[in-house]
Every structure is written in structure tokens, then in C-alpha cells.
C-alpha positions in Angstrom: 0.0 0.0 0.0 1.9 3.6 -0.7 1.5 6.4 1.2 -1.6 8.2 0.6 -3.5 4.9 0.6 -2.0 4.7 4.2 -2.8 8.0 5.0 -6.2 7.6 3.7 -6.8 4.7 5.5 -5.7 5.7 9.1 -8.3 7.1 11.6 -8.7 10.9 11.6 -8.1 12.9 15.2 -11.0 14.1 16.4 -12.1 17.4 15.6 -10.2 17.0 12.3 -13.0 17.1 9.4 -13.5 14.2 7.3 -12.4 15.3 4.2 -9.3 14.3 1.8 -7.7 17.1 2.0 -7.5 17.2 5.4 -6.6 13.8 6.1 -3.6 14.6 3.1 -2.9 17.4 5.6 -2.3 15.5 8.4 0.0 12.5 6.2 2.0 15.4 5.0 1.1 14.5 1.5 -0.5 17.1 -1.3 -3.6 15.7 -3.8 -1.8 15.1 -6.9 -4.5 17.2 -8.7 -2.7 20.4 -7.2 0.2 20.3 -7.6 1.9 21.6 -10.4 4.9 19.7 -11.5 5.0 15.8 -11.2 7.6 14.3 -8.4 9.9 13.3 -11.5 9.2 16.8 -13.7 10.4 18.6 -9.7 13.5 16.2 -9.0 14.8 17.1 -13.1 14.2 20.9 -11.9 16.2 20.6 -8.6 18.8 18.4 -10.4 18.9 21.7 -13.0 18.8 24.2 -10.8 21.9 22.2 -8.5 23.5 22.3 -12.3 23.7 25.6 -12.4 24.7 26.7 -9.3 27.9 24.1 -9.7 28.9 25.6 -13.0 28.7 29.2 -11.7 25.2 30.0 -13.3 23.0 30.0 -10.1 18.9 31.0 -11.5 17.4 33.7 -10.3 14.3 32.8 -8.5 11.7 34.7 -10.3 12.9 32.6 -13.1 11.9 28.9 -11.6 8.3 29.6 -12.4 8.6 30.3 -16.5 10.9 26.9 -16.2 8.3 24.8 -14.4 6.2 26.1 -16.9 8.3 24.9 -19.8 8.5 21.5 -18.1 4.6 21.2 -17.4 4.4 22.5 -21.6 6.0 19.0 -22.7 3.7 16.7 -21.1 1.2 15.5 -23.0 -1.9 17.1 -24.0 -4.2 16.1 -21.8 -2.2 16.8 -18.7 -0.3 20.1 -20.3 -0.8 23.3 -17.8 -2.4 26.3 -19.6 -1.1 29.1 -16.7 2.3 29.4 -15.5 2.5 28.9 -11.6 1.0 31.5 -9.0 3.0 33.8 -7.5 3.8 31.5 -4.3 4.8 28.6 -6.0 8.6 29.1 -6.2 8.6 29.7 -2.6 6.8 26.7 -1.6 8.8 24.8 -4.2 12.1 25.9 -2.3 10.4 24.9 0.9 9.7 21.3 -0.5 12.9 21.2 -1.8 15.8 22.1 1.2 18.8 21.5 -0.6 17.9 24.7 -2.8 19.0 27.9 -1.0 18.2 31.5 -1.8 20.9 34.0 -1.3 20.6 37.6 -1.5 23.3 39.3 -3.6 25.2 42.1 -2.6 27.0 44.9 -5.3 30.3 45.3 -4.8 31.4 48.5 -3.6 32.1 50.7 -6.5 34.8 52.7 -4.9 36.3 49.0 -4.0 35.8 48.5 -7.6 37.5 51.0 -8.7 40.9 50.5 -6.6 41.0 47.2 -8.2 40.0 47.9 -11.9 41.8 51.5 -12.7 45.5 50.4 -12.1 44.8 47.2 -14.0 43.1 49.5 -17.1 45.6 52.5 -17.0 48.7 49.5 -17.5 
């Protein structure tokens, strides 16, 4: 039996409602209908993203979403997304996934830049 089925299965708590979505809450497992990306189409993501970053290339987050959407375009017709992600999915798709990290990048100082740069231009 996997693990929705188990979920499914197991008593709910009272005061929980008897709904699926709940009793997904409370395994720690999403409907399949809502989710965006497939298991496999997120793990190829990750495994790009995790590309990326190790060649020097890291992606900017607000571009995750127009790439989950090229990956949902290939499926097949019946199952192809019309509309790119909401707004919060690359959030919750970081959260999902922990070995992604996020790092705010800081400009260099440009009077730091320049005492590096100008004697290397003027020679």
C-alpha cells in the first residue's frame, strides 16, 4: 500500500474534518490534482537548478516559475498546464525542496571596484 493509501486509510483525530484534503494534511502528502509539477518533472528541476549553481550559473528565482512552466508544456496534451505557476509557488517549491537555498546578492562597492579595476586599465 503507498502512502496516501496509508494515509487515507488511518483514523482521523478528532475534531479534524473528514475530508481528503485534510486527512492529506495530516500525512503530510498534497492531492496530486494540485500540484503543479510531477515528483519526477520537480526532481529534473532541482537536479537543473543544482547544475547551475555548480557551474557558476546560479537561476534567479523569479525565473523557476517560466521553467516549471516549460516543463509542465511538454507533457502530454491532456495533462499540459495552460497558466504558468501562482505567484507563491517558487517559494513553496524551495520549501519542499531544502537543498535549494536562496541568497541575497550584494554589489560590490564601487569605490572597492574601482581601486582594483583603474591600475589594471591604466597599464
Amino acid at each position: 500500500m503507498d502512502q496516501v493509501s496509508q494515509v487515507l486509510a488511518q483514523s482521523l483525530l478528532n475534531g479534524v474534518p473528514r475530508t481528503y484534503a485534510a486527512r492529506a494534511e495530516q500525512g503530510g502528502e498534497k492531492a496530486q490534482s494540485q500540484r503543479y509539477l510531477t515528483p519526477d518533472e520537480e526532481k529534473a528541476v532541482v537536479r537543473f537548478l543544482l547544475l547551475m549553481y555548480s557551474l557558476g550559473k546560479p537561476v534567479r528565482i523569479k525565473f523557476i516559475p517560466s521553467l516549471a512552466f516549460s516543463v509542465a508544456r511538454r507533457r502530454c496534451a491532456a495533462n499540459r498546464a495552460s497558466k504558468p505557476p501562482g505567484k507563491n509557488w517558487p517559494r513553496a517549491f524551495q520549501k519542499r525542496h531544502p537543498e535549494l537555498k536562496s541568497r541575497r546578492v550584494k554589489a560590490v562597492d564601487w569605490q572597492r571596484h574601482e581601486k582594483n579595476i583603474y591600475p589594471k586599465i591604466t597599464h
